[in-house]
C-alpha positions in Angstrom: -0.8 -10.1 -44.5 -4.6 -10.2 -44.7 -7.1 -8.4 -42.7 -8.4 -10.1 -39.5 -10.4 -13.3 -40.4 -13.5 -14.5 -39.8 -15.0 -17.5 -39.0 -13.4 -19.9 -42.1 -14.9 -23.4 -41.4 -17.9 -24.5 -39.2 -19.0 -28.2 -39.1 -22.7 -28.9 -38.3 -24.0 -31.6 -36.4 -27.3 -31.7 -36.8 -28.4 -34.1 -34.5 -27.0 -36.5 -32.1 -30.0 -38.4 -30.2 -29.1 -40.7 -27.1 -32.0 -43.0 -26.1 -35.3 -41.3 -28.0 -37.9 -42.8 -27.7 -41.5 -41.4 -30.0 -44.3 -41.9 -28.2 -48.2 -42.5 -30.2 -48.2 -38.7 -30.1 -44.7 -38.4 -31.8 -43.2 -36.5 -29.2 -39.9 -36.6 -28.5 -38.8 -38.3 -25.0 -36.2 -38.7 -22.7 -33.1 -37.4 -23.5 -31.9 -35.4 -26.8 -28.5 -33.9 -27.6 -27.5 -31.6 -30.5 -24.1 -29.9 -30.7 -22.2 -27.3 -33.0 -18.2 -27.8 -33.3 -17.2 -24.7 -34.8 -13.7 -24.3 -36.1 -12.3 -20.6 -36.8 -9.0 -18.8 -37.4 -8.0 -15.2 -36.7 -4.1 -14.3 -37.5 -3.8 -12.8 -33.9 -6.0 -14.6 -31.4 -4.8 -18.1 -33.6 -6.8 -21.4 -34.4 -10.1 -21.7 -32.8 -11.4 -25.1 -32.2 -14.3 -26.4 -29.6 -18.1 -27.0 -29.5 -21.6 -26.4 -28.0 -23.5 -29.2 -26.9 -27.5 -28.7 -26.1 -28.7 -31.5 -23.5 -33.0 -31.5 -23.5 -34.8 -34.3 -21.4 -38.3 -34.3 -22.5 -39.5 -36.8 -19.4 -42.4 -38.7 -21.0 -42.5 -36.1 -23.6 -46.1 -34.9 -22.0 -45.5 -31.3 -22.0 -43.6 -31.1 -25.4 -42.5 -28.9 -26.9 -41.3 -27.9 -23.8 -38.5 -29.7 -21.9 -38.2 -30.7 -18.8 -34.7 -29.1 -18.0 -32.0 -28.3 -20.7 -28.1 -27.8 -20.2 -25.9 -25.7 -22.7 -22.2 -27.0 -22.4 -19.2 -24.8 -24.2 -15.9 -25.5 -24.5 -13.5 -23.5 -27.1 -9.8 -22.7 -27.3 -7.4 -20.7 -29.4 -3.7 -21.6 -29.7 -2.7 -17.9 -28.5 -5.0 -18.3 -24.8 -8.5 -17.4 -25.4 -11.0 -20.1 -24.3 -14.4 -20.5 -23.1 -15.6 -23.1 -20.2 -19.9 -22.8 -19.4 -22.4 -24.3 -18.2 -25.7 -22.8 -18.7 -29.1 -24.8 -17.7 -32.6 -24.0 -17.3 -35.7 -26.0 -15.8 -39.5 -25.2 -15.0 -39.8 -28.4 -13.4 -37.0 -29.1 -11.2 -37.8 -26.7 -8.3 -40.9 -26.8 -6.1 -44.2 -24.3 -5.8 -43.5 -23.7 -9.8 -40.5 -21.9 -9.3 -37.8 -21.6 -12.5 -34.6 -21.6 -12.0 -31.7 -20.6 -14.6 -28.6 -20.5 -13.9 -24.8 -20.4 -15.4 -21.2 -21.1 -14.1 -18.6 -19.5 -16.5 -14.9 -19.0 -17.3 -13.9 -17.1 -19.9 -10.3 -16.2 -21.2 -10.0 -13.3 -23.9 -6.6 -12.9 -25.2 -7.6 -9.7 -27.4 -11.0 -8.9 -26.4 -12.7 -6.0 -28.8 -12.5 -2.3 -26.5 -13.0 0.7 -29.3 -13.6 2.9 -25.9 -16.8 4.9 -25.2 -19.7 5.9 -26.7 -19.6 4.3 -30.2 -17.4 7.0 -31.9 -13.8 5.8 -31.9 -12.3 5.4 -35.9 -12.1 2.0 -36.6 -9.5 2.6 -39.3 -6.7 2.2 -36.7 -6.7 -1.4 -37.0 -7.3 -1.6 -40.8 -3.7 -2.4 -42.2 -4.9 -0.7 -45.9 -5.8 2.5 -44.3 -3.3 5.4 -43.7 -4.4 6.0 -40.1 -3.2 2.1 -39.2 -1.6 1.8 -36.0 -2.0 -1.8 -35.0 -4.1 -4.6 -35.8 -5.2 -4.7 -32.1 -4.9 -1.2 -31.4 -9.1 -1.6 -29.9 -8.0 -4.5 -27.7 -7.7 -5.4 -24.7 -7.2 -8.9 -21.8 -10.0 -10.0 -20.4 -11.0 -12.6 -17.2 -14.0 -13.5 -16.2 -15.4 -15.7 -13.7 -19.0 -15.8 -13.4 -22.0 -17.7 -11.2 -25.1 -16.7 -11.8 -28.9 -17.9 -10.3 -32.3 -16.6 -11.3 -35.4 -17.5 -9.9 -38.7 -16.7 -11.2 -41.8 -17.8 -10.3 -45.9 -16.5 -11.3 -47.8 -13.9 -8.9 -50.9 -12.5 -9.1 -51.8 -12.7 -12.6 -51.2 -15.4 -15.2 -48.1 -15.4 -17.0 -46.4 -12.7 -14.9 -43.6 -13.6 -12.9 -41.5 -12.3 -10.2 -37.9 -12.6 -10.2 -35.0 -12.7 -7.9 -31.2 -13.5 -9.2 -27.9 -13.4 -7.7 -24.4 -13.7 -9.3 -20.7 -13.7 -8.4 -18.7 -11.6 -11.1 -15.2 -11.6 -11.2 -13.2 -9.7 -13.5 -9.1 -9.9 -14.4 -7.9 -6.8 -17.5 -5.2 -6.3 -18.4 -2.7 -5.0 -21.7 -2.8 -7.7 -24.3 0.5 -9.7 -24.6 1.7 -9.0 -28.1 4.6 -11.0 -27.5 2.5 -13.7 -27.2 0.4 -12.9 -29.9 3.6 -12.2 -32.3 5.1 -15.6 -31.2 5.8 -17.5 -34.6 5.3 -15.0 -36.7 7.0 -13.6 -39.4 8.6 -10.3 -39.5 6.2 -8.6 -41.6 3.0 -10.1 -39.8 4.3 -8.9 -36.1 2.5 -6.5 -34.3 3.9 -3.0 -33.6 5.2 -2.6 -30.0 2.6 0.5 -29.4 0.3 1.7 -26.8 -3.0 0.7 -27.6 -6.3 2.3 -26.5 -6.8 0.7 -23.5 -3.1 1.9 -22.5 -3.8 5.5 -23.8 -6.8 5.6 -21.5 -5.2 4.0 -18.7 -1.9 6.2 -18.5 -4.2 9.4 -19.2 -6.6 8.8 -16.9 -9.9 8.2 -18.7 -9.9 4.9 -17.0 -9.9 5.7 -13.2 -6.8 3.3 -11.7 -9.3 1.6 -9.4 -10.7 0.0 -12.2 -8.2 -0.5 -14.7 -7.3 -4.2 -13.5 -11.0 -5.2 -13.3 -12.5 -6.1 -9.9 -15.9 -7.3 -8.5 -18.9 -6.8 -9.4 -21.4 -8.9 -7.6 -24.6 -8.2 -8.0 -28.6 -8.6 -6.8 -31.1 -9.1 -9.4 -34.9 -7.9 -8.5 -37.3 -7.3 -11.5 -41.0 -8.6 -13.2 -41.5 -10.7 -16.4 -44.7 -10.7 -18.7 -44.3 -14.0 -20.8 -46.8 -15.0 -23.2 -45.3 -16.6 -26.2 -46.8 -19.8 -27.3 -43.6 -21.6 -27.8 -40.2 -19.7 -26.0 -37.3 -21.2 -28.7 -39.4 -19.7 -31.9 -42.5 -17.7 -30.7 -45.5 -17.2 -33.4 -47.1 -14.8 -31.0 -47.0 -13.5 -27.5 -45.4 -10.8 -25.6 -41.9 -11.6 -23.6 -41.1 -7.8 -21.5 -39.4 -7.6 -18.4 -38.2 -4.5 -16.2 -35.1 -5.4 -14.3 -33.5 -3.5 -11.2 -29.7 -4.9 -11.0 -27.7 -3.3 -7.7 -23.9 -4.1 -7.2 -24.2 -2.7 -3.8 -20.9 -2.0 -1.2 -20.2 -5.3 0.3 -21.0 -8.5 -0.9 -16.9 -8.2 -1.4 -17.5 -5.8 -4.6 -15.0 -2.9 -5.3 -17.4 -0.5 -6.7 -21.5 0.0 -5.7 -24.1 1.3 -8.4 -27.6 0.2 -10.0 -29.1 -0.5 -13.5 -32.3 -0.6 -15.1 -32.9 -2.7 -17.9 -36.4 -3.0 -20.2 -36.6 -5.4 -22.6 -40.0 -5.8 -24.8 -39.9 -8.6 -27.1 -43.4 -9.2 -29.0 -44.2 -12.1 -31.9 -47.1 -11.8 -34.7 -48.4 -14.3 -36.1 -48.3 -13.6 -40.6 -49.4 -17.4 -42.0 -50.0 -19.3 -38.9 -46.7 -21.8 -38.1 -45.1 -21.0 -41.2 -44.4 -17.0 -41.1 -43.8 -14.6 -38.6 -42.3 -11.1 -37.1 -40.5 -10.6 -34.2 -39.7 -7.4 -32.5 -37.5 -6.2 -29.9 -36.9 -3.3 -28.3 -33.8 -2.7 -25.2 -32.9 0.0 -22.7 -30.3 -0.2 -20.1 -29.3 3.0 -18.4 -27.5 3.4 -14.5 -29.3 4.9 -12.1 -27.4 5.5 -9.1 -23.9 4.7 -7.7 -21.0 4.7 -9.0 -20.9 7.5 -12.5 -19.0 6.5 -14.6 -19.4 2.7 -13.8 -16.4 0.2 -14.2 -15.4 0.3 -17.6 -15.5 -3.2 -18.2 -19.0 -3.2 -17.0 -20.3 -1.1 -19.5 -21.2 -4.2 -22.5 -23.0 -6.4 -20.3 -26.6 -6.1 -20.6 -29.2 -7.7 -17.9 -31.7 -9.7 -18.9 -33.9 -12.7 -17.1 -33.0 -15.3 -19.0 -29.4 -15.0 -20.0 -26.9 -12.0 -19.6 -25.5 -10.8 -22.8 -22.5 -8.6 -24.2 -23.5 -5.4 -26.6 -24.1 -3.2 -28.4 -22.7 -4.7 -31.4 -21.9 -8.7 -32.2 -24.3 -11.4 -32.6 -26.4 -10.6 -29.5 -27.5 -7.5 -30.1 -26.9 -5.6 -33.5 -25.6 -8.1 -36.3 -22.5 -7.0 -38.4 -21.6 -3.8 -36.3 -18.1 -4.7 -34.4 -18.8 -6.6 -30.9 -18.9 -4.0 -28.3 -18.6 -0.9 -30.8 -21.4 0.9 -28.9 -21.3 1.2 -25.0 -22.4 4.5 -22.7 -23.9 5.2 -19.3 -27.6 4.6 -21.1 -28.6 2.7 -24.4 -31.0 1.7 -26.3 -30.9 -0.9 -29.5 -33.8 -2.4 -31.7 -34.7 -5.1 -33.7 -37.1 -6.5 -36.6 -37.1 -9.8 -37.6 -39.4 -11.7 -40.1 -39.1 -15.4 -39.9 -40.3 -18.4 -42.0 -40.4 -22.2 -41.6 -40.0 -23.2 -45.1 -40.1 -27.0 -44.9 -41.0 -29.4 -42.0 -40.6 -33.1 -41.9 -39.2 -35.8 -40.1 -36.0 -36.8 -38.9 -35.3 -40.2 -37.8 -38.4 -39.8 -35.9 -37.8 -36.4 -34.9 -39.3 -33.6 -35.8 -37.2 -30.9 -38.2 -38.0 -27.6 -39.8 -35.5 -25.4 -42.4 -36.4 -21.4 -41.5 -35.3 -18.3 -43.0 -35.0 -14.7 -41.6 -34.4 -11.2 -42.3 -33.8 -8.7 -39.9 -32.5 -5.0 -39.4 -30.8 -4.3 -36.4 -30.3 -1.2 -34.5 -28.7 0.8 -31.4 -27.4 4.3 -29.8 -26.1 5.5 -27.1 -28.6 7.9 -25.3 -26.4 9.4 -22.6 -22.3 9.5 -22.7 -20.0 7.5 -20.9 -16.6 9.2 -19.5 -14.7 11.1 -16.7 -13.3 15.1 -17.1 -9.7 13.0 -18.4 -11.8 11.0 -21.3 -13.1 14.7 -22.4 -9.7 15.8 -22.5 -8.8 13.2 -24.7 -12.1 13.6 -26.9 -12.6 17.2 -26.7 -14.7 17.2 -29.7 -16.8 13.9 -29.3 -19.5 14.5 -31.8 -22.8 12.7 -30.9 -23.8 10.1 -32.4 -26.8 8.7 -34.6 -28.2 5.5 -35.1 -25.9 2.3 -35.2 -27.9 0.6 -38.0 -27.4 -3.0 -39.6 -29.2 -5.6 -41.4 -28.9 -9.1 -43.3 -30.4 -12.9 -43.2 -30.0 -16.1 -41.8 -31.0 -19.7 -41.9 -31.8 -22.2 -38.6 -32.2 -25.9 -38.8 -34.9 -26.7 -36.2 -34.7 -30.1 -34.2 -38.0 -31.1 -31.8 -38.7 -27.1 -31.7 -35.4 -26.7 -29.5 -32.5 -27.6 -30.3 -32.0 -24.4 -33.6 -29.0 -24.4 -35.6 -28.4 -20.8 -36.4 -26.4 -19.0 -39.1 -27.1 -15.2 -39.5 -24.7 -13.0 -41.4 -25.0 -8.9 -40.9 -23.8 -6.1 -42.5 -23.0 -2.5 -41.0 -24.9 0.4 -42.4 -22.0 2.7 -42.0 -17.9 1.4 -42.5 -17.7 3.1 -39.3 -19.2 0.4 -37.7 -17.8 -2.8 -39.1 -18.7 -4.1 -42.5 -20.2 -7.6 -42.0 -20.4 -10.2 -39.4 -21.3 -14.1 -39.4 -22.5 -15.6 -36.9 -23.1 -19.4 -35.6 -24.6 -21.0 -33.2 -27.6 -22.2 -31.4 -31.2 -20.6 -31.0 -33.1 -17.5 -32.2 -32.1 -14.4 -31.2 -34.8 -13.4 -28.7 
């Protein structure tokens, strides 16, 4: 039996253009479509197969290389029950008095979604079939649900390029134990899973997760915050400063079962090296709660706000590259990272325009104040604080009109504790 896989096989489709027209300027118009079909295989969660489609209208391609509107379709399944249905789109343009609107409908299935518990200091070795400490190849698992709506508005006020914004989103949430008859279904002997209680189970039973929140629940939220955007171009900035200070409140009513408030600051800020060829981006993240509810939900605790698109982390391909998704959660965090980019080649397309980029980056994260009830310190009497969460690695993106970004990145952990290496696939630049 091997260890889990990663992503195997992943097919790109470059470019798939449905009535473009160039105008004398060369800029793209009307309608453009690019998609990634990804195919994967992990011996628990089974075959992976599906795609992302990217939809840009570019209108009479006046304000390229900006878009009019854009819509992000996913669709993926697994032959064990994980899949992912979205809809994610984005317009300056559609709204009146300037106002932006983003928004996302989403349904999400996770058969054996990564849970290594709190604070980032769990042994990953329990899942690692070569190591004498293996207890199951799931043993940081758990089922996850979600249904999610979500609506920001943001529009400029008082100053150029600083926006208000206002968001709202329904959050539903289903967890439960994961199915390992399910998962062990046509398997043989040797490759089943042991019938064992897993973390999730351990935490449940004991008490570090509180019973009100052990099957999920609600979490619907208010989104209130400012945004100081000044890139020069949003899908791959040479310069500008993107930084936002968020106040999220999940407040009683509104049909949630629990009540507390975040803060989230984000500064993101581009330099310009060799103008349109070379580049360093920078980010740096902080998410802590600030009232309500302490400890919050457990399921809550990877989601971190932001005004464009809400992400999962620390750890994965949205926050720190090659450290296990989710490895780092707590009641506060904060994460970094340093990326130097470079558009090695730019040509044309069948009329379109194309650049091949580069990038290196370093990623990294901790958990600035603990998560966990008096039954969790029970159960971790001697939880040792932890460092820095550090990674690093490369990638490659295959550009399309600006927009449409074909991304590979592959990470590697700092410290085995964390993972060893990740890659990653898919659309668009980090931040």
């Amino acid at each position: 039996m091997t260890k889990l896989n990663k992503i195997l096989v992943v097919v790109f489709v470059i470019a798939l253009s449905m009535g473009v027209a160039v105008g004398q300027d060369n800029n793209p118009t009307d309608w453009n479509i690019g998609g990634v079909p990804a195919i994967a295989y992990n011996s628990d969660t089974g075959f992976l197969y599906g795609a992302i489609l990217d939809i840009y209208n570019y209108g009479d391609g006046s304000v390229y290389p900006d878009y009019i509107h854009t819509t992000r379709l996913t669709w993926t399944r697994t032959t064990k029950g994980s899949g992912e249905n979205a809809i994610f789109f984005d317009s300056k343009y559609l709204l009146p008095y300037d106002v932006r609107i983003t928004a996302e409908a989403a349904y999400l299935t996770e058969r054996a979604l990564q849970f290594y518990g709190f604070n980032g200091d769990n042994n990953p070795a329990y899942e690692n079939e070569d190591d004498d400490a293996y207890k199951s190849r799931i043993y940081y698992r758990h089922d996850r649900s979600i249904t999610r709506l979500t609506t920001d508005l943001q529009k400029n006020i008082f100053i150029p390029n600083l926006r208000g914004i206002f968001g709202i989103a329904y959050f539903k949430t289903k967890i439960a134990t994961v199915d390992t008859a399910k998962l062990n279904d046509g398997k043989d002997a040797a490759d089943r899973l042991p019938p064992i209680d897993i973390l999730y189970d351990v935490y449940k039973e004991s008490g570090a997760i509180n019973t009100d929140e052990a099957l999920g629940g609600n979490t619907n939220y208010i989104k209130l915050g400012l945004v100081y955007d000044s890139r020069d171009n949003e899908p791959n900035p040479m310069s500008g400063i993107w930084t936002e200070a968020l106040i999220t409140t999940i407040p009683s009513g509104l049909g949630n079962d629990f009540s507390y408030t975040l803060f989230t600051g984000t500064h993101r800020q581009y330099f310009t090296i060799i103008p349109n060829d070379l580049s360093v981006a920078v980010r740096l993240g902080y998410q802590s709660v600030i009232s309500g509810k302490i400890p919050i939900p457990f399921f809550m605790l990877p989601f971190y706000q932001s005004s464009y698109r809400t992400t999962e982390g620390l750890g994965g391909s949205k926050s720190l590259r090659g450290i296990l998704k989710n490895r780092i959660v707590g009641n506060s965090i904060g994460f970094g990272n340093l990326e130097v980019r470079w558009k090695f080649l730019r040509t044309k397309l069948m009329g379109q325009n194309l650049y091949l980029a580069l990038n290196g980056f370093m990623d990294a994260g901790k958990v600035l104040s603990e998560y966990g009830n008096a039954e969790y310190q029970k159960l971790n009497p001697f939880d040792d604080e932890q460092g820095l969460h550090i990674s690093y690695g490369g990638g490659f993106r295959i550009a399309l009109n600006e927009n449409f970004i074909v991304a590979v990145d592959y990470g590697m952990a700092k410290d085995a504790f964390d993972g060893n290496s990740g890659l990653y696939i898919g659309l668009g630049y980090l931040y």
